[in-house]
N, C-alpha and C positions, 0 to 999 in steps of 0.2 A: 392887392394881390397877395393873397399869402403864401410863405416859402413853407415848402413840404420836402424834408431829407429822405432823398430813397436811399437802401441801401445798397453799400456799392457793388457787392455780389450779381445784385439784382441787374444791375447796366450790362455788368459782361454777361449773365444768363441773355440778355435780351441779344447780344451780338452772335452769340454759340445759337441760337434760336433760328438768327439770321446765314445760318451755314459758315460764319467765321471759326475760326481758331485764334485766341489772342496769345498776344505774346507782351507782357510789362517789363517795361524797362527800367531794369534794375538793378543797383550793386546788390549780388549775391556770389556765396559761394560757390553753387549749386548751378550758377546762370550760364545758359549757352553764349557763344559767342556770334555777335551777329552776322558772322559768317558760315554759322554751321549750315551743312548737309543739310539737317533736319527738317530747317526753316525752309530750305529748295523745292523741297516733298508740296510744301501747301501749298493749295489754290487759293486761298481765301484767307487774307491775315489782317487780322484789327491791330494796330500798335497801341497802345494804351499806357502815355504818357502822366507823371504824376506835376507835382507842383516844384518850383527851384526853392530850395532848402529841405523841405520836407517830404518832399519824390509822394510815391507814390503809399497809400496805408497796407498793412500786412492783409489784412482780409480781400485787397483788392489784388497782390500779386499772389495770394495761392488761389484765389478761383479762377488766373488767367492760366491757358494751359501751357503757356512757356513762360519762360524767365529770363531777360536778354541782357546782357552786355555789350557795351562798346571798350575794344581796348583803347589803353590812352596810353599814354607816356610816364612813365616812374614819377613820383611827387603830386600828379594830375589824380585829383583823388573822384571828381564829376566834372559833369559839362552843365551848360544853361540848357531848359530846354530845348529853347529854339535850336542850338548848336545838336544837341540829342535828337531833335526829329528830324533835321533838314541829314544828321548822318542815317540813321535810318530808315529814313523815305528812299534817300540815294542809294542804298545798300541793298534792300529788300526792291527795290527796282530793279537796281542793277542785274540782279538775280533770275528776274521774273523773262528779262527781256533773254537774258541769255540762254534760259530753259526752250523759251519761244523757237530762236535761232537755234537748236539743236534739233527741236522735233522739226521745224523747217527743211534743216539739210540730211534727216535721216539718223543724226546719229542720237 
């Protein structure tokens, strides 16, 4: 079998193709936090996790259309990913279910 490199651009076009919006998790300065409003708004969000030590490549977080952060504690400079998806799965859930239960009760 031979390995063939797509490029990374290419992976999140095919998600945005899919009616996603993605969001890459990653220290910036620029990064929403993964509490924000903004993230509340989508219906449809791909998280798009990089590698431990070397996260994710710069061409892969400017063609997602958010940028995310998790706060952490003073000194705490990353997390592993695992620790980074299992908070952001619970976060962006958390969110999702609670949108749910609002339009539920009206408000």
């Amino acid at each position: 079998m031979k390995r063939v490199n797509v490029p990374e651009g290419y992976k999140i076009g095919a998600l945005h193709d899919l009616g996603f919006r993605t969001v890459a998790m990653a220290l910036k300065e620029d990064s929403l936090c993964i509490d924000s409003p903004r993230l509340m708004r989508e219906q449809r969000l791909a998280i798009v996790l990089g590698t431990e030590g070397d996260g994710l490549a710069a061409e892969t977080i400017e063609t997602c259309d958010y940028t995310v952060r998790i706060p952490m504690a003073q000194g705490v400079d990353s997390l592993n990913v695992a620790a980074a998806s299992a908070v952001a799965f619970w976060q962006l859930g958390t969110m999702t279910r609670c949108l749910e239960q609002m339009k539920e009760e009206g408000l």
